[in-house]
Legacy VTK file of the C-alpha trace (Angstrom):
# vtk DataFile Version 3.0
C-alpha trace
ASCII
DATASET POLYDATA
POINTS 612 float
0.000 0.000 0.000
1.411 3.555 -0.455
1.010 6.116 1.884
-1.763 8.988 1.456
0.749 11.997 -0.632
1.895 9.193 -2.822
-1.464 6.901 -3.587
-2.327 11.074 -4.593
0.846 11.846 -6.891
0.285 8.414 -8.317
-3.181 9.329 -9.588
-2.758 12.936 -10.582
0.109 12.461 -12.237
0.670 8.607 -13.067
-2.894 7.922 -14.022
-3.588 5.533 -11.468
-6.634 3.675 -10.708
-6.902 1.386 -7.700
-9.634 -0.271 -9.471
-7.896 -1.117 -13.174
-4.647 -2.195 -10.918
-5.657 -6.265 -11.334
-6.679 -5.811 -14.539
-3.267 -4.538 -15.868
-1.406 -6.459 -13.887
-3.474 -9.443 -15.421
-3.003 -8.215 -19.264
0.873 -7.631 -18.344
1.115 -11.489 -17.441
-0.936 -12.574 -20.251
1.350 -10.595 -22.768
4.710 -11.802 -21.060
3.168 -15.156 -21.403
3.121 -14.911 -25.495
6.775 -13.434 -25.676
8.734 -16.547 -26.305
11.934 -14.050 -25.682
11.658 -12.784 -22.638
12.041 -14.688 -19.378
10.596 -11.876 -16.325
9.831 -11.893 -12.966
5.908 -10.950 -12.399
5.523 -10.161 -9.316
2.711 -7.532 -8.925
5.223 -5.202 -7.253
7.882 -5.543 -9.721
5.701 -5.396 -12.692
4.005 -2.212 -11.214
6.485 -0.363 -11.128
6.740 -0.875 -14.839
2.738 0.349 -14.929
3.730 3.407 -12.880
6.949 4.473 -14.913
5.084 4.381 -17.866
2.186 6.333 -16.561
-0.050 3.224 -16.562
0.181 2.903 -20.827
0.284 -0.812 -21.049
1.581 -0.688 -24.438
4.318 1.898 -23.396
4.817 -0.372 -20.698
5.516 -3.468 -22.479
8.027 -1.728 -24.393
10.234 -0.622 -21.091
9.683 -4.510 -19.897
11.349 -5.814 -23.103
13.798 -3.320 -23.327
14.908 -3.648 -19.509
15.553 -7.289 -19.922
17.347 -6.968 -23.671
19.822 -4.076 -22.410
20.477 -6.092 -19.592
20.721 -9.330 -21.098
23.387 -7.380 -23.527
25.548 -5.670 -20.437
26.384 -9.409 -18.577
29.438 -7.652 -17.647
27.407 -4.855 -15.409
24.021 -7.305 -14.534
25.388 -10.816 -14.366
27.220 -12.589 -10.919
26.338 -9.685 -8.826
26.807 -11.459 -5.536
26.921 -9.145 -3.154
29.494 -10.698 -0.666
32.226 -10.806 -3.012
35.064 -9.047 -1.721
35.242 -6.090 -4.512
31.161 -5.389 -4.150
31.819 -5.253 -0.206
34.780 -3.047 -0.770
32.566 -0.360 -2.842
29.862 -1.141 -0.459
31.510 0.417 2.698
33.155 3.456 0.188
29.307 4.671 -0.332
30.118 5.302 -3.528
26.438 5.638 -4.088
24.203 6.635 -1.143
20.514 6.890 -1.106
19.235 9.772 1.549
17.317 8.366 3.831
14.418 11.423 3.513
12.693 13.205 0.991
11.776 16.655 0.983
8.393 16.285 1.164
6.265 13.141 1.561
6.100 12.458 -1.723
9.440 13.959 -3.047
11.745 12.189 -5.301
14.128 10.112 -3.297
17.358 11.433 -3.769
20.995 9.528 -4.225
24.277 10.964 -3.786
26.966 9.552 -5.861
30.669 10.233 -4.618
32.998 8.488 -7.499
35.841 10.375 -6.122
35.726 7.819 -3.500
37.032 5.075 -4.895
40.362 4.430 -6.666
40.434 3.647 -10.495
43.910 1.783 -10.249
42.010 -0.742 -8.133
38.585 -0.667 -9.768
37.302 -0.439 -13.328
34.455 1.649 -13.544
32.556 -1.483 -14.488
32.691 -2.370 -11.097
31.466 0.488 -9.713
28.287 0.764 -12.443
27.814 -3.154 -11.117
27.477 -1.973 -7.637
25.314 0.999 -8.586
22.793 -1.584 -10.553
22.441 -3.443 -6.932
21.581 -0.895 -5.388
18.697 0.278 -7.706
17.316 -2.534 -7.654
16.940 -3.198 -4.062
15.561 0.291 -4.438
13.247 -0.340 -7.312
11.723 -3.217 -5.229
11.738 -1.343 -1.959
10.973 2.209 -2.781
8.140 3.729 -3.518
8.831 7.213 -3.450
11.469 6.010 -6.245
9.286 4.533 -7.994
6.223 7.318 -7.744
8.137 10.507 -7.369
11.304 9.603 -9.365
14.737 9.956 -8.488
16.947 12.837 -7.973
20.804 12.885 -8.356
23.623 14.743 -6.824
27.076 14.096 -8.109
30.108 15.289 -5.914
33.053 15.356 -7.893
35.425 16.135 -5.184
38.373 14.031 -5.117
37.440 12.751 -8.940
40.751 12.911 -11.268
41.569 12.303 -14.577
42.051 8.512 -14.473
38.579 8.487 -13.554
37.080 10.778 -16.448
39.279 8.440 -18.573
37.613 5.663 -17.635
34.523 6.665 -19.137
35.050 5.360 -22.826
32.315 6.928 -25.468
30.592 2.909 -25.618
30.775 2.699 -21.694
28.615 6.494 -21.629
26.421 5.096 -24.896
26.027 1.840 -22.392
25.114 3.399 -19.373
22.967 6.304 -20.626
20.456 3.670 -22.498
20.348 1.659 -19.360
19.088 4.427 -17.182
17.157 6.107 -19.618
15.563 3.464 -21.867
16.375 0.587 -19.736
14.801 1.627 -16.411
11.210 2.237 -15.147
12.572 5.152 -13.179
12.126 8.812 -13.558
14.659 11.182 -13.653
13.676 14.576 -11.862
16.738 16.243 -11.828
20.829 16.279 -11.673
22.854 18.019 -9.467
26.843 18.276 -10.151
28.812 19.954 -6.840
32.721 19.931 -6.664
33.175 20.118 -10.391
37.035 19.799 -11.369
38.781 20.373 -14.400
38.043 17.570 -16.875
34.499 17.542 -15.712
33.015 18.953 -18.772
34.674 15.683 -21.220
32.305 13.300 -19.809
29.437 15.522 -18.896
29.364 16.866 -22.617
29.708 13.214 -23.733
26.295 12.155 -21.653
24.200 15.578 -22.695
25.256 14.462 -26.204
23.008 10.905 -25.435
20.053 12.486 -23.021
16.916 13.017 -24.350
15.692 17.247 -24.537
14.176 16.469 -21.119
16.369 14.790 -19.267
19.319 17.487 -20.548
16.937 20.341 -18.869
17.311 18.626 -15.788
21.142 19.017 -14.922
22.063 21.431 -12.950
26.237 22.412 -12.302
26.500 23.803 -8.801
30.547 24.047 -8.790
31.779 24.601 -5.513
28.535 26.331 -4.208
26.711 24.555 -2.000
24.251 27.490 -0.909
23.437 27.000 -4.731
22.471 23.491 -4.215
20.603 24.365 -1.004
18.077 25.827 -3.313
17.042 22.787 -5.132
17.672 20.581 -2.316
16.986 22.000 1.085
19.983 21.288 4.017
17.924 19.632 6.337
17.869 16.268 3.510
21.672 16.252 3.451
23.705 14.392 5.897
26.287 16.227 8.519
29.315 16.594 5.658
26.973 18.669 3.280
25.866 20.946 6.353
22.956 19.156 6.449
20.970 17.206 9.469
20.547 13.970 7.857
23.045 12.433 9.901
26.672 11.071 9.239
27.133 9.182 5.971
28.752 6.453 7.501
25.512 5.415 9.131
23.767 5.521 5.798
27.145 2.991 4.139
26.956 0.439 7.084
22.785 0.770 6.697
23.077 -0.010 3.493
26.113 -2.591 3.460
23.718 -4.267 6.044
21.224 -4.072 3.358
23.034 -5.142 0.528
23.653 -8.873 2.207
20.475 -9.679 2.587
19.234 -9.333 -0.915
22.135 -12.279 -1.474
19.847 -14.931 -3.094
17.089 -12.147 -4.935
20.380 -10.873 -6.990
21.675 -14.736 -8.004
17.659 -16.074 -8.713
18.194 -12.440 -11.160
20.577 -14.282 -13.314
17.735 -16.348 -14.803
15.398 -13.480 -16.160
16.685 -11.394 -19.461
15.980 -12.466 -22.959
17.016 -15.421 -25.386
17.745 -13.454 -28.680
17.235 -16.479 -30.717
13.253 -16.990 -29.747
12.460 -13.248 -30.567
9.970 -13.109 -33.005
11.723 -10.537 -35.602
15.137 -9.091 -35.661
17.345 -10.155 -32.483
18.651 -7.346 -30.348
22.577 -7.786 -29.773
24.796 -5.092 -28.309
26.010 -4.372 -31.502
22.304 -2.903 -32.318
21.538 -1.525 -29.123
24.950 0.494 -28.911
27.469 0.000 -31.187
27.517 2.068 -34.777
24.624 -0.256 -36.203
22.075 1.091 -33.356
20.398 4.606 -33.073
22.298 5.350 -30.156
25.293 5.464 -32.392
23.960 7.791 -34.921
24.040 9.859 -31.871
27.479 10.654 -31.510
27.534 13.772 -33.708
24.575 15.971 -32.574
24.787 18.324 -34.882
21.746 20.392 -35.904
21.088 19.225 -40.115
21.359 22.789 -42.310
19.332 23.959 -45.176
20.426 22.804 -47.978
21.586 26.672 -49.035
23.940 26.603 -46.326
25.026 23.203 -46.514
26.106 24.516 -50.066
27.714 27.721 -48.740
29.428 25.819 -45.643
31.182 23.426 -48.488
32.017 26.185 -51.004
33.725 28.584 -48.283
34.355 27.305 -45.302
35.380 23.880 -46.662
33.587 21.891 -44.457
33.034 17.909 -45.663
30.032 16.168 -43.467
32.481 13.141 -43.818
35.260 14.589 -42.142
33.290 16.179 -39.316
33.227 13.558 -36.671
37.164 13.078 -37.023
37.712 16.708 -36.483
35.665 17.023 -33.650
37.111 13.922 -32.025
40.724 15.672 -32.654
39.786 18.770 -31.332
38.616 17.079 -27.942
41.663 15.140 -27.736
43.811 18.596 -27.813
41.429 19.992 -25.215
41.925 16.933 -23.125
45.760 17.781 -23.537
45.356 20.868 -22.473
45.129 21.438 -18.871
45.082 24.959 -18.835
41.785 25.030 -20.686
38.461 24.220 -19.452
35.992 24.460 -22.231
32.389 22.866 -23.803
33.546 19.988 -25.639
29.552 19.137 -27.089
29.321 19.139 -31.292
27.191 22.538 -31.921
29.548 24.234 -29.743
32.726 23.310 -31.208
32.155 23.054 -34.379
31.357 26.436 -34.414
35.154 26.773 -34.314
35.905 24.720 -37.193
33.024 26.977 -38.897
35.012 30.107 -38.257
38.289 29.080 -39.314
37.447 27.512 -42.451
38.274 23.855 -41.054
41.668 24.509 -40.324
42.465 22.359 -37.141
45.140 24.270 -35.835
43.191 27.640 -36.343
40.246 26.177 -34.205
42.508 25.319 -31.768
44.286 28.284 -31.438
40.606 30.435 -31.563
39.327 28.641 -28.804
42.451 28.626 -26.949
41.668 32.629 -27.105
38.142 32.291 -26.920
38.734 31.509 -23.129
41.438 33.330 -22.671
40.028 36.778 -23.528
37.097 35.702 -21.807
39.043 34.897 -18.671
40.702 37.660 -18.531
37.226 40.388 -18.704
35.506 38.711 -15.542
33.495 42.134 -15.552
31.787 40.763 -19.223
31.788 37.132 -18.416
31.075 36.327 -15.068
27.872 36.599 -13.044
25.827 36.489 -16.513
22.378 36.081 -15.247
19.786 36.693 -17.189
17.113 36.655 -13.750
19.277 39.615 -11.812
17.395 42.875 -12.163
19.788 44.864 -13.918
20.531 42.319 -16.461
16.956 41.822 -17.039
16.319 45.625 -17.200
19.591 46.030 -20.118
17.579 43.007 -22.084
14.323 44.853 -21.817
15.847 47.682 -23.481
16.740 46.231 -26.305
20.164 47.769 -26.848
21.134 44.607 -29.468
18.551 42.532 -31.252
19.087 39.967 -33.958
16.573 40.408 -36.925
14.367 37.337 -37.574
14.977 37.792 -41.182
18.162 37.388 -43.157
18.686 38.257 -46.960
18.154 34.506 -48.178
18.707 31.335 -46.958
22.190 31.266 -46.645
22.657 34.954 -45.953
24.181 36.917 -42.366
22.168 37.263 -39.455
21.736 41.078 -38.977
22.435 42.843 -35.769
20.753 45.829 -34.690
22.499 47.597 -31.953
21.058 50.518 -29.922
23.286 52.085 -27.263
20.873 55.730 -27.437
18.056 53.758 -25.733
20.452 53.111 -22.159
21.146 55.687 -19.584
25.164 55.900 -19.320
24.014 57.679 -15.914
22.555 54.859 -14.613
24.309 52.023 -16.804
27.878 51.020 -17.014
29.075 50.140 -20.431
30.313 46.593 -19.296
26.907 45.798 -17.828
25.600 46.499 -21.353
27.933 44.552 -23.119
27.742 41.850 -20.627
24.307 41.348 -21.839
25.198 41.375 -25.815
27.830 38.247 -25.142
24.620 36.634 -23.453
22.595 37.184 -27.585
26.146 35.989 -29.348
26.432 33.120 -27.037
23.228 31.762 -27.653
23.523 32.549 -31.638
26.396 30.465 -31.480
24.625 27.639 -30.482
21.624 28.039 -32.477
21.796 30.363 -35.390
23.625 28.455 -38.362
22.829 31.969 -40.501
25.240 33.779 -38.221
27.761 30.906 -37.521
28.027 29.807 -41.398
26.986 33.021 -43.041
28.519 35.533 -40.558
26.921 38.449 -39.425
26.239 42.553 -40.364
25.870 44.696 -37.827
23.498 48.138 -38.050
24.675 50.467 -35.157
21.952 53.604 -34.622
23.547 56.123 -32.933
20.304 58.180 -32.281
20.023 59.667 -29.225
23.804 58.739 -28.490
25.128 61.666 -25.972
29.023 62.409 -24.960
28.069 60.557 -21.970
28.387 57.162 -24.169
31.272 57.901 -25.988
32.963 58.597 -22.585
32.412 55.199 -21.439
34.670 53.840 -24.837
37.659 54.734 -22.866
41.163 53.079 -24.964
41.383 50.002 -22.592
37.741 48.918 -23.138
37.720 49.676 -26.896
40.774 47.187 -26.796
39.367 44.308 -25.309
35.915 44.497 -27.009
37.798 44.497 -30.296
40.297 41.837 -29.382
36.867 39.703 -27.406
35.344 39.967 -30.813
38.104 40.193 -33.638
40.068 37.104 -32.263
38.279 35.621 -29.604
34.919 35.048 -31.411
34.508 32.521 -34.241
31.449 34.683 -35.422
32.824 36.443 -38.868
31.983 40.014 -39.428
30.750 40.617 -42.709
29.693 44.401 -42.590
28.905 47.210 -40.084
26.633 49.921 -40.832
26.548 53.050 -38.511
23.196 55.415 -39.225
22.337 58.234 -36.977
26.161 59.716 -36.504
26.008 62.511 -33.929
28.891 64.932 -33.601
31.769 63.165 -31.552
30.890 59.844 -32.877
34.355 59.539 -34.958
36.388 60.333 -32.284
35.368 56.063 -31.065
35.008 55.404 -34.571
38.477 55.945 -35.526
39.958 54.476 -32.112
37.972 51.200 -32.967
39.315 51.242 -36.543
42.954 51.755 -35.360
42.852 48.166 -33.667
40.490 46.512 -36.849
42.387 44.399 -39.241
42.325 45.408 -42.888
39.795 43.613 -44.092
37.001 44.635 -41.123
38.248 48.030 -41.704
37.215 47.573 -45.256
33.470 46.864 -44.065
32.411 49.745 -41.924
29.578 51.982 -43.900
28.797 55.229 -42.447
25.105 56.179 -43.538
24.580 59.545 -41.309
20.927 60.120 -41.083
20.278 58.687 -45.076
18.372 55.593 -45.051
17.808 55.043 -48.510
21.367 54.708 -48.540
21.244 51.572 -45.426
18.648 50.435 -47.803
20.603 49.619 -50.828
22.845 47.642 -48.313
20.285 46.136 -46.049
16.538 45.741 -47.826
13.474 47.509 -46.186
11.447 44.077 -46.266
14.206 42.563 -43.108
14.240 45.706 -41.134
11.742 46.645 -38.206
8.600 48.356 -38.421
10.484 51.318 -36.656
13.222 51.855 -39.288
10.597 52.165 -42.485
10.411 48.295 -43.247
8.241 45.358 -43.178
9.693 43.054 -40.407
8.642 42.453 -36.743
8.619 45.509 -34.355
11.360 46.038 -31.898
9.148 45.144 -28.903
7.940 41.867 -30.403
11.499 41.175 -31.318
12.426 42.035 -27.839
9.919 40.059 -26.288
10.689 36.551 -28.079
14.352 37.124 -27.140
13.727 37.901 -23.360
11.938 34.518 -23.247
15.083 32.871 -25.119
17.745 34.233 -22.550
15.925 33.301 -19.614
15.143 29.866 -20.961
18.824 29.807 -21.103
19.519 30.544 -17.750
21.374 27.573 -16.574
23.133 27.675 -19.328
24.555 30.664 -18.704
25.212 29.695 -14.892
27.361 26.809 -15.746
29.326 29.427 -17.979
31.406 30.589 -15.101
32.770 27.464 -15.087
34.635 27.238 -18.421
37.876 29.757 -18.961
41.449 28.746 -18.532
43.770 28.600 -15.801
46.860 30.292 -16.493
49.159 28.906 -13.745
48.979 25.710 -15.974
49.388 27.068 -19.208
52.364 25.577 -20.990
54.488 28.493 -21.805
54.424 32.114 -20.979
50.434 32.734 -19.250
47.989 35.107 -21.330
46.965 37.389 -18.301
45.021 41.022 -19.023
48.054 42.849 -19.290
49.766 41.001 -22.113
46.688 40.759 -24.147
45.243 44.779 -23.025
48.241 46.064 -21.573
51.090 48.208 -23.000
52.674 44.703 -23.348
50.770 43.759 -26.071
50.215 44.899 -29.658
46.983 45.024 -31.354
48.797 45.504 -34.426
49.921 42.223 -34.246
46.831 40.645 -34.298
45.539 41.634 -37.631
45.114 37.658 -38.292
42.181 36.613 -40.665
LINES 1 613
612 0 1 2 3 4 5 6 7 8 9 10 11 12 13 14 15 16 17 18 19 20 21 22 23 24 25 26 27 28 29 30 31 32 33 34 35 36 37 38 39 40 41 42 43 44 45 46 47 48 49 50 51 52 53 54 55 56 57 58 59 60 61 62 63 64 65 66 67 68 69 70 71 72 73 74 75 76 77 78 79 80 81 82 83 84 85 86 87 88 89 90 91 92 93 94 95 96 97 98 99 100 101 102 103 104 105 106 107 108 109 110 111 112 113 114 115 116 117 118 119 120 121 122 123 124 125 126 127 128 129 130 131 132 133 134 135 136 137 138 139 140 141 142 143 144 145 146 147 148 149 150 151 152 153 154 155 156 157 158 159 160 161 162 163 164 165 166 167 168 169 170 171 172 173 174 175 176 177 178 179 180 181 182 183 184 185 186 187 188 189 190 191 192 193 194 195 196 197 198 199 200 201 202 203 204 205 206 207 208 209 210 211 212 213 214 215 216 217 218 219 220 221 222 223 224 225 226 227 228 229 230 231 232 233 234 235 236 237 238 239 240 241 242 243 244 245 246 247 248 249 250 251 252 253 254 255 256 257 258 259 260 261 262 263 264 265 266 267 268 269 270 271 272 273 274 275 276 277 278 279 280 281 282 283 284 285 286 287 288 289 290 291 292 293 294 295 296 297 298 299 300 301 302 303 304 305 306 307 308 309 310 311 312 313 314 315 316 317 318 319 320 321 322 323 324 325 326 327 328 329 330 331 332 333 334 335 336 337 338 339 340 341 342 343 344 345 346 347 348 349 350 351 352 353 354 355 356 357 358 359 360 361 362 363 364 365 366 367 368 369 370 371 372 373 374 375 376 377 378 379 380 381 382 383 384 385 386 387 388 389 390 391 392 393 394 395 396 397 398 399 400 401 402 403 404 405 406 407 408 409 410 411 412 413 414 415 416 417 418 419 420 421 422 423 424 425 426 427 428 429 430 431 432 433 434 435 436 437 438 439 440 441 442 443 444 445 446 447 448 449 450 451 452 453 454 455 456 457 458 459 460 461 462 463 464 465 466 467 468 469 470 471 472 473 474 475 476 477 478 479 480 481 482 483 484 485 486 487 488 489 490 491 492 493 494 495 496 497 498 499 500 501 502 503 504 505 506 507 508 509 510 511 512 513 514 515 516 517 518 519 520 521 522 523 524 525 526 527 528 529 530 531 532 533 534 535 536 537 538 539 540 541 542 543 544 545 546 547 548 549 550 551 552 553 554 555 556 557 558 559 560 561 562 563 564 565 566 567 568 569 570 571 572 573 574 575 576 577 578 579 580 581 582 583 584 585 586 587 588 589 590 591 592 593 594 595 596 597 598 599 600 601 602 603 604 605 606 607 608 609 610 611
């Protein structure tokens, strides 16, 4: 029987009914009985939960039986011989490398499991092993549990004490293996992920799961860092035990609870050994591991993630920026492997992001490498642009409501530049710094990046109106900042400029002109076009028909525009949270560091970096 909250989560949101309970149970039997493949328990409880992770659709339900049994039937090396007094399970046992908290939030919360890898050493186990152990444990709690079952589970990963050799261990088939077990494979639901104690290397693995999750299970991670108070507000203290801050008691008490628990289930996990599926009975094709995770199954398809492009820009990607669809994956894989050999640099490693890179420079590896290298390295070094970026803090979400940069929704063709109108007249320099409104454009060219092949593959043209510009904003371009903007976006962007267009010049305006020219390369220099207050002649440039309502044409006004992109940013909100976690770390730099004063200082020289 479940308890009161949970009999009324199960109904509202499992489509439960008490009454149809027999019945399904019943058809479940009945349909196991005509599978020749498939050799199950049926127990009501362990067929239930089957019922209730599938929302009570017996045919969706079927489907997560069979495909339980035939990805564990495929992983004997994870599901088989798990006895759980053999010395190496008993070992990992009394680590608590795995840990279920014994409360929930509320009474019927997700039960949540802390996983602690970094406790265990991976010169003495494989992380097979510890994946074995981890399967024990579920099920005990899939049998046990029913705010598991119900409410779903919800994960936090510590990463303290987690080094290389253990991100290494996590081979692109062992992720592909693991991810399909707990998200196709399982009746469970996943209701969130929670990484604290993030170290370098980190992001290679977690990139290398997003790549395999599901939309929904991807908006469910959540990277905490080192900040705990940040974790408090998903998980309150008083669930954590006594090393988190919390009052859930010591975790050793949980480990020997569990060890305890762990022996008793001795002859449940060797009668397990005689359930999966027999291949050669299934009525069809046979599911191997080959299908299910190697290059023949969909799961392998998976490994580039790329977003497919129009077929006008698949044209224009081969014709000038060489790219070959063919080579892609190869490139990508080498670009990781530099990244992993580069411990100075902490950086996304997932396919839209990086291939951005290759994008920009025209598929030249070393290029890519040496514009990301520089990508976090500017980045790193203007904390006052890149840190802190979120969208939900007032004055952020005030400088997006203004509308000081908008991308139009409308480009000149298919494989045409996204175009960039830029505003600075509409911001008070009284009561904004510049840096807080840049700050907020990085936020728009960070998610274009991502999502905007237009501006990635076709580059992008900027329109900057100077209306209503005062002295006040032209005092804010002091030398210094007009250096690292044009360095942040000349050679530490992959976006390529392909035209700027300044209307609406007030007296002063080419005293900042010419200092941003001075640090342009030739070729940039070459597409600046200064329109004063004539708009017919933006128009011969830039057509009527893709400019807003505002400047005489027939696109979407500024406040719609404004609108749809104040939902975007704060849709990307974590995204932009985990951001502070990527740079580089200059004490491990091979070579001489990249600090603010080389790059901005009188040390270094912008005319030197006039590289295309």
């Amino acid at each position: 029987p479940l308890s009161a909250e949970l009999a009324k989560k199960a109904a509202d949101e499992l489509f439960e009914k008490p009454e149809r309970l027999d019945e399904d149970l019943a058809a479940l039997r009945t349909w196991l009985a005509k599978c020749p493949h498939i050799k199950s328990r049926t127990d009501d409880q362990f067929l239930m939960m089957f019922l209730r992770g599938s929302k009570h659709s017996l045919e969706r339900a079927k489907e997560k039986l069979d495909l339980y049994y035939t990805i564990r039937t495929a992983l004997p090396e994870l599901i088989r011989n798990r006895d759980p007094e053999e010395a190496r399970i008993q070992e990992l046992a009394k680590l608590g490398t795995m840990i279920p908290l014994p409360n929930t939030v509320t009474p019927d919360g997700p039960r949540i499991i802390l996983v602690r890898p970094g406790t265990y050493d991976p010169t003495k186990y494989t992380i097979q092993d510890v994946f074995r152990y981890n399967t024990m444990m579920a099920d005990i709690m899939m049998k046990e549990d029913d705010n598991l079952i119900v409410a779903g589970q919800m994960g936090i990963l510590d990463l303290s004490g987690a080094t290389m050799a253990h991100f290494l261990q996590f081979s692109p088939s062992f992720v592909k293996k693991a991810t399909m077990w707990s998200q196709e494979g399982s009746p469970l639901r996943q209701k969130g992920f929670h990484y604290v104690n993030t170290p370098s290397g980190f992001e290679l693995v977690y990139n290398m799961f997003k790549n395999f999750l599901n939309e929904k299970n991807r908006s469910r991670l959540y990277v905490h860092g080192s900040n705990l108070e940040s974790l408090y507000e998903h998980i309150p203290k008083s669930m954590l035990p006594a090393e988190y801050g919390g009052d859930a008691g010591p975790i050793q008490d949980i480990v020997d609870a569990w060890a305890k628990k762990m022996l008793s289930y001795k002859e449940y996990f060797k009668e397990d050994d005689n359930y999966g599926t027999d291949e050669k009975k299934r009525p069809g094709r046979p599911k191997s591991a080959d299908t299910l995770f190697g290059l023949e199954g969909g799961y392998g398809t998976m490994v580039i993630s790329l977003r497919p492009l129009p077929e006008a820009l698949t044209e224009k990607a081969a014709r000038e920026l060489n790219e070959k669809p063919d080579r892609i994956e190869e490139d990508l894989a080498a670009i990781r492997q530099w990244l992993a050999r580069s411990p100075h640099i902490r950086a996304r490693i997932d396919d839209q992001f990086l291939v951005a890179f290759l994008r920009g420079c025209k598929y030249s590896l070393e290029r890519a490498k040496e514009k990301i290298d520089m990508f976090y390295s500017v980045r790193t070094a203007i904390p006052e642009l890149m840190k802190n970026r979120d969208p939900e803090e007032p004055r952020t979400l005030e400088i997006i409501r203004l509308g000081v940069g908008l991308p139009l929704p409308q480009t000149n063709g298919e494989d045409a530049p996204r175009i960039m109108l830029i505003r600075p007249g509409v911001y008070d320099p009284k009561q904004y710094r510049i840096e807080e409104v840049i700050k907020v454009s990085t936020m728009f060219n960070d998610v274009m990046m991502l999502e905007d092949d237009n501006m990635v593959i076709g580059g992008q043209i900027g329109i900057l109106d100077l209306a209503n510009v005062t002295p006040a904003h032209f005092l804010q371009f002091t030398p210094t900042f007009v250096k690292k903007m044009t360095m942040m976006s000349q050679e530490g962007s992959p976006l390529r400029q392909k035209g700027f267009h300044y209307i609406n010049t007030p007296s002063g305006f080419e005293l900042v002109f010419n200092m941003f020219k001075s640090f342009m390369s030739e070729k940039n220099r070459s597409r600046l076009y200064v329109h004063g207050s004539n708009m017919e002649s933006l128009y011969e440039h830039v057509p009527k028909r893709l400019l807003p309502k505002e400047y005489g044409g027939d696109g979407t006004s500024l406040k719609e525009i404004g609108a749809a992109w104040e939902k975007k940013l704060l849709a990307y909100r974590q995204y932009f949270l985990e951001e502070d976690q990527y740079g580089t770390d200059e004490r491990k730099r091979v070579g001489r560091p990249k600090t603010a004063e080389s790059m901005f200082g009188m040390e270094g020289s912008f005319r030197q970096l006039q590289v295309d």
